[in-house]
mmCIF file of the N, C-alpha and C atoms, coordinates in Angstrom:
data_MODEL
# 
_entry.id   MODEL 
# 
loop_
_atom_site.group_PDB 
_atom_site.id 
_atom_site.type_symbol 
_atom_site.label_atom_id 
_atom_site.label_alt_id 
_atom_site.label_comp_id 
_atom_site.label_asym_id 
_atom_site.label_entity_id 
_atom_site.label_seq_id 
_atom_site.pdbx_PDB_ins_code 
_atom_site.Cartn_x 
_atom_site.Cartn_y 
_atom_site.Cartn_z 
_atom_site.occupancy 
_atom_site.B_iso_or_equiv 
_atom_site.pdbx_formal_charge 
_atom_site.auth_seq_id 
_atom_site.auth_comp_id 
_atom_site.auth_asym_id 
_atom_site.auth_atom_id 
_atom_site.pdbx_PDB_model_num 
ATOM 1   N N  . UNK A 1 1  ? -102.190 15.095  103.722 1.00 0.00 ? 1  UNK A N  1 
ATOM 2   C CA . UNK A 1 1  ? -102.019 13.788  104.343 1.00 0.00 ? 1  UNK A CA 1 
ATOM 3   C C  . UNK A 1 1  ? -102.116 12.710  103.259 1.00 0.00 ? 1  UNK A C  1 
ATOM 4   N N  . UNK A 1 2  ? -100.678 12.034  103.175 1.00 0.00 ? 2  UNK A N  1 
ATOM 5   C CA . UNK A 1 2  ? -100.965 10.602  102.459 1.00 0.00 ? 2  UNK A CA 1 
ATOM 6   C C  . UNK A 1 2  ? -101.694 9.518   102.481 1.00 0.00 ? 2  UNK A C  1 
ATOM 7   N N  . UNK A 1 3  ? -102.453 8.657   101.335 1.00 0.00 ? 3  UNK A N  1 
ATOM 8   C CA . UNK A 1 3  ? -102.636 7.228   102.424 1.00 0.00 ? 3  UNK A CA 1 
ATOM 9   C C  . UNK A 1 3  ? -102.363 6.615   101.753 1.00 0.00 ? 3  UNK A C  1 
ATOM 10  N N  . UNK A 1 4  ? -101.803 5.397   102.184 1.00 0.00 ? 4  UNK A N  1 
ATOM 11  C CA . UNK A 1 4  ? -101.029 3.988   101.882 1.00 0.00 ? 4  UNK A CA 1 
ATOM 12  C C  . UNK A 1 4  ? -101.964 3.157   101.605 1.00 0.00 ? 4  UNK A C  1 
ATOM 13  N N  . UNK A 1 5  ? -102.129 2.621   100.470 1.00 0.00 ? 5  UNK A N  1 
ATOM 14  C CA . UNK A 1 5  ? -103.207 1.809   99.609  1.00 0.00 ? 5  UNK A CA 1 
ATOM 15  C C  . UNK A 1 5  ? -102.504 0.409   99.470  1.00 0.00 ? 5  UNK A C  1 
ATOM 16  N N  . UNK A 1 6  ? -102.717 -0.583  99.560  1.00 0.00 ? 6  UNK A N  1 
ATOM 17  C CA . UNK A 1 6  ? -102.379 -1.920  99.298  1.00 0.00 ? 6  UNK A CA 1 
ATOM 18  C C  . UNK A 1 6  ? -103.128 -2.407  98.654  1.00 0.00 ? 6  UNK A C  1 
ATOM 19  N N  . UNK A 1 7  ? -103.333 -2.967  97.716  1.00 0.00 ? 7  UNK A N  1 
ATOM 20  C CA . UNK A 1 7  ? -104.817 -4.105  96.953  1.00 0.00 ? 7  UNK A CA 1 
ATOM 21  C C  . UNK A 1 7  ? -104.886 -5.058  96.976  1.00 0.00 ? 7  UNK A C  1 
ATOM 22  N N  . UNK A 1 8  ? -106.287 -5.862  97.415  1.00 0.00 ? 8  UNK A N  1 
ATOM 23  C CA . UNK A 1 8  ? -105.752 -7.558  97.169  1.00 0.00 ? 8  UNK A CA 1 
ATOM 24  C C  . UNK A 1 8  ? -106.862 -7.769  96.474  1.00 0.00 ? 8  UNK A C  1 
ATOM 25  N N  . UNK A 1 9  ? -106.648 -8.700  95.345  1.00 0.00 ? 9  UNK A N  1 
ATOM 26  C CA . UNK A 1 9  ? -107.469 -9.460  94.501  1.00 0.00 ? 9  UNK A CA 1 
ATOM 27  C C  . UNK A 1 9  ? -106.285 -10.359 94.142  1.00 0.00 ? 9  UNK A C  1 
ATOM 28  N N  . UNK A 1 10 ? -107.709 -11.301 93.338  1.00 0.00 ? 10 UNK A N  1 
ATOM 29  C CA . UNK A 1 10 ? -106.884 -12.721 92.840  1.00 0.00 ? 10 UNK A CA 1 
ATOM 30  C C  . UNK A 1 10 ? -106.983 -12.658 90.901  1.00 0.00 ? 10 UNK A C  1 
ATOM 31  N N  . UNK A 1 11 ? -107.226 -11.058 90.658  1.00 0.00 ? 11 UNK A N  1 
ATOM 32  C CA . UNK A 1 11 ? -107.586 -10.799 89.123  1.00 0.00 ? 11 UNK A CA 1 
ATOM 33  C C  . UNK A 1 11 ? -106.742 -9.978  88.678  1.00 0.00 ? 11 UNK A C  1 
ATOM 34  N N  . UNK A 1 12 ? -105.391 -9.717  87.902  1.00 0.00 ? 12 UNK A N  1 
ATOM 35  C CA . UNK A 1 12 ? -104.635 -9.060  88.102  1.00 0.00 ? 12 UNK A CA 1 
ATOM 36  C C  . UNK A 1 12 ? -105.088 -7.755  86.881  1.00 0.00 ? 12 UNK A C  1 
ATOM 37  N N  . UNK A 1 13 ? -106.130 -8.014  86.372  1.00 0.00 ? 13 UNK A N  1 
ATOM 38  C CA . UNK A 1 13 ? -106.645 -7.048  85.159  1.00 0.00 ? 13 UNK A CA 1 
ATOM 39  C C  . UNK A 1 13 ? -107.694 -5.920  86.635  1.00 0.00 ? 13 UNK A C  1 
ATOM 40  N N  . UNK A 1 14 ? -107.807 -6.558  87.251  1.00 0.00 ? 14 UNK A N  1 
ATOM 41  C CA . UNK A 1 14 ? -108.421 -5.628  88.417  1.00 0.00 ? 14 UNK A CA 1 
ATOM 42  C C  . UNK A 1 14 ? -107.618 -4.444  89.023  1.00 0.00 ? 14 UNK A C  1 
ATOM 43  N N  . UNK A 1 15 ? -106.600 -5.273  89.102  1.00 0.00 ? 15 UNK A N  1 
ATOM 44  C CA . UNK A 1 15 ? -105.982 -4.675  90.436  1.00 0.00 ? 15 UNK A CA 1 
ATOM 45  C C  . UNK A 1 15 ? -105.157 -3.476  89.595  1.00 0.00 ? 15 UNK A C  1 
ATOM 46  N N  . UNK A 1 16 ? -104.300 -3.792  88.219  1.00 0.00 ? 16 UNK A N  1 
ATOM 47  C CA . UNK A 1 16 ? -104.014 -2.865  87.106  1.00 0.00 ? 16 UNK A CA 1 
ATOM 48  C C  . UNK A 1 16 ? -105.301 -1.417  86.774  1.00 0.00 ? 16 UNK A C  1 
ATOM 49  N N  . UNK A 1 17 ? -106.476 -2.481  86.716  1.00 0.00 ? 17 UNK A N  1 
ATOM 50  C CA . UNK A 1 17 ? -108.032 -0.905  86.409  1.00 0.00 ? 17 UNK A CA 1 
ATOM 51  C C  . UNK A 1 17 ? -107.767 -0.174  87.649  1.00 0.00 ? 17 UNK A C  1 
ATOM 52  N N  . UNK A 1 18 ? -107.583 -0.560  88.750  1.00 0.00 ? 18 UNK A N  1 
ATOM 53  C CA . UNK A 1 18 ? -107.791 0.208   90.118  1.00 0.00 ? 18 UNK A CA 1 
ATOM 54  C C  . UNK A 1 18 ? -106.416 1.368   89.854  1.00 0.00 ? 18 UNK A C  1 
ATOM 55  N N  . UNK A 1 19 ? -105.134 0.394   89.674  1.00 0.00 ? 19 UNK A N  1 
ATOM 56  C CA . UNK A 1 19 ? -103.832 1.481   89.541  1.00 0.00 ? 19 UNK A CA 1 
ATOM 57  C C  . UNK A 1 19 ? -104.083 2.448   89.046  1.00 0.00 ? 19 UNK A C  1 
ATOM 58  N N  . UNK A 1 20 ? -104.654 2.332   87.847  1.00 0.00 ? 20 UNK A N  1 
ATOM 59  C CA . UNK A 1 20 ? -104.737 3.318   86.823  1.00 0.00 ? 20 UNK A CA 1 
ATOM 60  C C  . UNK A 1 20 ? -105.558 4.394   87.256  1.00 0.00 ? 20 UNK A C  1 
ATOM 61  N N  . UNK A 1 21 ? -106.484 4.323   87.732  1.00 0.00 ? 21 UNK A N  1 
ATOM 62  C CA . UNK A 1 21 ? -107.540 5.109   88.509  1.00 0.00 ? 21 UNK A CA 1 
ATOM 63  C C  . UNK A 1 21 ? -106.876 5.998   89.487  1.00 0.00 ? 21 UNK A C  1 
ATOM 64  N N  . UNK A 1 22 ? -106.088 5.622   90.063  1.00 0.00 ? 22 UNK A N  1 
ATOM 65  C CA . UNK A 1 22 ? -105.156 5.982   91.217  1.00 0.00 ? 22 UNK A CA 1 
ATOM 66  C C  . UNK A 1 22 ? -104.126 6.913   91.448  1.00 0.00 ? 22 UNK A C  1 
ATOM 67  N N  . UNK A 1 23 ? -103.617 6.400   89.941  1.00 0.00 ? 23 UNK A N  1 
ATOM 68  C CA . UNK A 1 23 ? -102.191 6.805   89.718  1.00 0.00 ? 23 UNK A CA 1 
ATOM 69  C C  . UNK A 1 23 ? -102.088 8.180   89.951  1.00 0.00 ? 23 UNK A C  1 
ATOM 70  N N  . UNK A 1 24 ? -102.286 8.833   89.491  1.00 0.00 ? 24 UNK A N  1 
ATOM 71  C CA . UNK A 1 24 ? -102.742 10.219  89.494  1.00 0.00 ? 24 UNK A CA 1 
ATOM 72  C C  . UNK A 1 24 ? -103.110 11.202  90.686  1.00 0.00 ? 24 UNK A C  1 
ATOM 73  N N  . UNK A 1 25 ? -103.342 9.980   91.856  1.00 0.00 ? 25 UNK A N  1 
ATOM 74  C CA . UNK A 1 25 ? -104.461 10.793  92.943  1.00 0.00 ? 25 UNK A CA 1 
ATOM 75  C C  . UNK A 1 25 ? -102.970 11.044  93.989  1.00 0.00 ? 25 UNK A C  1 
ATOM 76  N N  . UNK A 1 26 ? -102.637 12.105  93.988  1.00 0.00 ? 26 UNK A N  1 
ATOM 77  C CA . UNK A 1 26 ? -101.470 13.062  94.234  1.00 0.00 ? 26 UNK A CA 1 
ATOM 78  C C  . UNK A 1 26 ? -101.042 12.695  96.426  1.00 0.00 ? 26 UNK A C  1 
ATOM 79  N N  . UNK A 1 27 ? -102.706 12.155  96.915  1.00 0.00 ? 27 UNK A N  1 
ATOM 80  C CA . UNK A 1 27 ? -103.175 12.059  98.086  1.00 0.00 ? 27 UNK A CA 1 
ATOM 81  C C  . UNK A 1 27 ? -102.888 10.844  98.281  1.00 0.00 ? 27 UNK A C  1 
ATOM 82  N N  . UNK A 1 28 ? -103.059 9.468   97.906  1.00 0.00 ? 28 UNK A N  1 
ATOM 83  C CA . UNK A 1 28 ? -102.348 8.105   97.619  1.00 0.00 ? 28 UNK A CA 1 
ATOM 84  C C  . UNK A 1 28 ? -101.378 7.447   97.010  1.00 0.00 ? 28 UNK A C  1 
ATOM 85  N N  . UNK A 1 29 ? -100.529 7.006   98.096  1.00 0.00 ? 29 UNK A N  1 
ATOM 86  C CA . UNK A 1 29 ? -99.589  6.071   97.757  1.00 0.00 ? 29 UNK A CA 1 
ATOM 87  C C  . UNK A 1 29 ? -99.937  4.556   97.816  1.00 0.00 ? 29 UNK A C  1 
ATOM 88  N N  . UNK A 1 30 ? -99.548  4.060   96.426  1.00 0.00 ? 30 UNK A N  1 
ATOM 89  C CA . UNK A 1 30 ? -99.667  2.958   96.165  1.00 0.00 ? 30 UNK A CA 1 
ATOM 90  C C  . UNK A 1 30 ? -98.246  2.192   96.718  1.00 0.00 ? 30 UNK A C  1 
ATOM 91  N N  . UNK A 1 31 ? -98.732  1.092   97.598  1.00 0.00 ? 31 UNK A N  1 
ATOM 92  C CA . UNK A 1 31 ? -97.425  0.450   98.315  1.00 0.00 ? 31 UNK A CA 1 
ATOM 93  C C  . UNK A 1 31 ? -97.526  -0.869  97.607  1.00 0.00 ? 31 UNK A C  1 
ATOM 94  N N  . UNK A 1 32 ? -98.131  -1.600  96.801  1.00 0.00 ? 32 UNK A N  1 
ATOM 95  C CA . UNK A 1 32 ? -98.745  -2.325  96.296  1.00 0.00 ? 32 UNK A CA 1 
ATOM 96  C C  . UNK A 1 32 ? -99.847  -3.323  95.850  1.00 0.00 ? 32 UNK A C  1 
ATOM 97  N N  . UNK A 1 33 ? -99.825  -4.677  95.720  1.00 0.00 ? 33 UNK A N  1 
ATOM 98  C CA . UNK A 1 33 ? -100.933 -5.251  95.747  1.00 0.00 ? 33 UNK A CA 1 
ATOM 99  C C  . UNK A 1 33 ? -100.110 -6.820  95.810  1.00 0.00 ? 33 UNK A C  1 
ATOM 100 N N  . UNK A 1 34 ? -101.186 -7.739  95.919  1.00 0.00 ? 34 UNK A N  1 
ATOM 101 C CA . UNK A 1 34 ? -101.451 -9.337  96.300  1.00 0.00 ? 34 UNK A CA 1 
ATOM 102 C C  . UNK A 1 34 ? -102.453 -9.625  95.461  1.00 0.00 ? 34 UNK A C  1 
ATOM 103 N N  . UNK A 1 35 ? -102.417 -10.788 95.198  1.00 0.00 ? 35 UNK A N  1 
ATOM 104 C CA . UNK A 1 35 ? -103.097 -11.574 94.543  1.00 0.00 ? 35 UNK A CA 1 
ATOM 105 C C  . UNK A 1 35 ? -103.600 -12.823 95.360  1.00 0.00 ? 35 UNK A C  1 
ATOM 106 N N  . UNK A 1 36 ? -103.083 -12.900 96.602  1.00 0.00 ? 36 UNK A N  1 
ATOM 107 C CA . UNK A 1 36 ? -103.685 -14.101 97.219  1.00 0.00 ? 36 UNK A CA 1 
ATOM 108 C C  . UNK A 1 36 ? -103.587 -13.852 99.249  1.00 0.00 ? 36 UNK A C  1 
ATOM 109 N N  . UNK A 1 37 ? -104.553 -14.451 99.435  1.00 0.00 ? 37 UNK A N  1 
ATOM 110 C CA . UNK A 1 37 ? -104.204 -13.787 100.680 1.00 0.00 ? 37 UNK A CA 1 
ATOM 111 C C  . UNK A 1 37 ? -102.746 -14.140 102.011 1.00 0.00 ? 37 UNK A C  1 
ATOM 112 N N  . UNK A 1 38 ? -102.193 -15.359 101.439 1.00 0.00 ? 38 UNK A N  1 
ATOM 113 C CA . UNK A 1 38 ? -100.976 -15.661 102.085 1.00 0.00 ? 38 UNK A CA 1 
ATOM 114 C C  . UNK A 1 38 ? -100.266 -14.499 101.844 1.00 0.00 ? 38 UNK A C  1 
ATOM 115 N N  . UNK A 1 39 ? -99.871  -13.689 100.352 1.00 0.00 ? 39 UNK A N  1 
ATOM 116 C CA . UNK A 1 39 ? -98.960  -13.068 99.910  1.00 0.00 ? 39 UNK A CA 1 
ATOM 117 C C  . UNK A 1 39 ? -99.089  -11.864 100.234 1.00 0.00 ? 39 UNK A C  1 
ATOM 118 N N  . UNK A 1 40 ? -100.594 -11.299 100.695 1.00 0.00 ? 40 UNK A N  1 
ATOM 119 C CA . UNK A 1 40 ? -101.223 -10.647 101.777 1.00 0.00 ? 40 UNK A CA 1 
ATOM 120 C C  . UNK A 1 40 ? -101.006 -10.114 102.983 1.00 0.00 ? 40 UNK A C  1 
ATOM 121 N N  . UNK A 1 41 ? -100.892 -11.163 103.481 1.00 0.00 ? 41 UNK A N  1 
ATOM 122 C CA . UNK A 1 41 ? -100.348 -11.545 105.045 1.00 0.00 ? 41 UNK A CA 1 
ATOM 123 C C  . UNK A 1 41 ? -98.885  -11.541 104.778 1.00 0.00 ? 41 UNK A C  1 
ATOM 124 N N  . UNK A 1 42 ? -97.884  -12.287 104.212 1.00 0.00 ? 42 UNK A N  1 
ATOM 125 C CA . UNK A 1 42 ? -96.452  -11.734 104.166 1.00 0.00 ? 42 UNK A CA 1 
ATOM 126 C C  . UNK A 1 42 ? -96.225  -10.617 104.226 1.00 0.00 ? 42 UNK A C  1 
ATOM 127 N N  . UNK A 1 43 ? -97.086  -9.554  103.167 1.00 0.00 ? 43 UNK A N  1 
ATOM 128 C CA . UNK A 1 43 ? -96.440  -8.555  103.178 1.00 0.00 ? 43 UNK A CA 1 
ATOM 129 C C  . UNK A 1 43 ? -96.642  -7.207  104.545 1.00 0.00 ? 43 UNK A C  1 
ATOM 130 N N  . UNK A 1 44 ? -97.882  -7.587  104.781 1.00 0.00 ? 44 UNK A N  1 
ATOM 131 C CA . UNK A 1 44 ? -98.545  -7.025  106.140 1.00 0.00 ? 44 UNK A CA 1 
ATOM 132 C C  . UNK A 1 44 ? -97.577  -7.094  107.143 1.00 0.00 ? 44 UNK A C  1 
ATOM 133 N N  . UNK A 1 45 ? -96.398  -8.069  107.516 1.00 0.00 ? 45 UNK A N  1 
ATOM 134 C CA . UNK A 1 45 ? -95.596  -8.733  108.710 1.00 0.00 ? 45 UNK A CA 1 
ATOM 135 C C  . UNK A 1 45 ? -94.328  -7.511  108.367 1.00 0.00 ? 45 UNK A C  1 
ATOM 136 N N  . UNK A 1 46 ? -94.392  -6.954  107.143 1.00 0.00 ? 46 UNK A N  1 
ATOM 137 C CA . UNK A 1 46 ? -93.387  -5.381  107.067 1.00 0.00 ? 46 UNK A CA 1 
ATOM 138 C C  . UNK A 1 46 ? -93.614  -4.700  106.911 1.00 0.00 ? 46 UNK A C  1 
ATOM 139 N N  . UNK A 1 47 ? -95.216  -4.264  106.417 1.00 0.00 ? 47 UNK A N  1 
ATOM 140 C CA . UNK A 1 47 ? -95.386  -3.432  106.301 1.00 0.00 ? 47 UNK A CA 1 
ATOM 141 C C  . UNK A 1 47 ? -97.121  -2.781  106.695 1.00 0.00 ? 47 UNK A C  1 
ATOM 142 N N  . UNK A 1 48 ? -97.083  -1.476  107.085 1.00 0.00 ? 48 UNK A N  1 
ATOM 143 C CA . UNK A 1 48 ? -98.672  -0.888  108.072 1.00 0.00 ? 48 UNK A CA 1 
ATOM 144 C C  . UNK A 1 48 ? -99.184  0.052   106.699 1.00 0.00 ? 48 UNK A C  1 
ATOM 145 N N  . UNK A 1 49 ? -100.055 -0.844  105.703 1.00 0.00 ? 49 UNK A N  1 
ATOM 146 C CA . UNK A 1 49 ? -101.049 0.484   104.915 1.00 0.00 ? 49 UNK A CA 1 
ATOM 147 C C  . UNK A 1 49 ? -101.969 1.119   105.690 1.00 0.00 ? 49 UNK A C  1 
ATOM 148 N N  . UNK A 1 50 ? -102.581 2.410   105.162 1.00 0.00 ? 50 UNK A N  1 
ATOM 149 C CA . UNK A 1 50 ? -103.636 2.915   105.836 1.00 0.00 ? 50 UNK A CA 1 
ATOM 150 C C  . UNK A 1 50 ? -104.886 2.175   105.527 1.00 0.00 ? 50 UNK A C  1 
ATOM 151 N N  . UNK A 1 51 ? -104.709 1.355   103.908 1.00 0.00 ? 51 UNK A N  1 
ATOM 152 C CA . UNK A 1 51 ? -106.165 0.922   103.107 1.00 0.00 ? 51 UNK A CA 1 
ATOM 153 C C  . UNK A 1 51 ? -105.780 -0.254  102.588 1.00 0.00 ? 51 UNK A C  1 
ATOM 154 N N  . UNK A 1 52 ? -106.425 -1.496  102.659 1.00 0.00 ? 52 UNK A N  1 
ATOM 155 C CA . UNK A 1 52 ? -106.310 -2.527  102.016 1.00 0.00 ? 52 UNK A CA 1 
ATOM 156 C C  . UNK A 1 52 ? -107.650 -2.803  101.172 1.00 0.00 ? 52 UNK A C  1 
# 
């Protein structure tokens, strides 16, 4: 079973340490990330992660 990971921070050296951590994990898909919570909420209105 996959899960759909989204990230939000406003630190983009964060959200890159987290990818990296991630990348690898065969069980998560990275659908992306935000940096602010409007851009957050846009993307939420197309799309259902399992994890924010």
């Amino acid at each position: 079973m996959q899960i759909n990971l989204f990230i939000v921070d406003d630190h983009y050296m964060i959200i890159e340490g987290i990818q990296s951590l991630l990348v690898q994990e065969k069980d998560i898909n990275w659908m992306g990330h935000a940096t602010s919570a409007a851009s957050c909420l846009a993307f939420l209105k197309n799309h259902q992660p399992d994890v924010i």
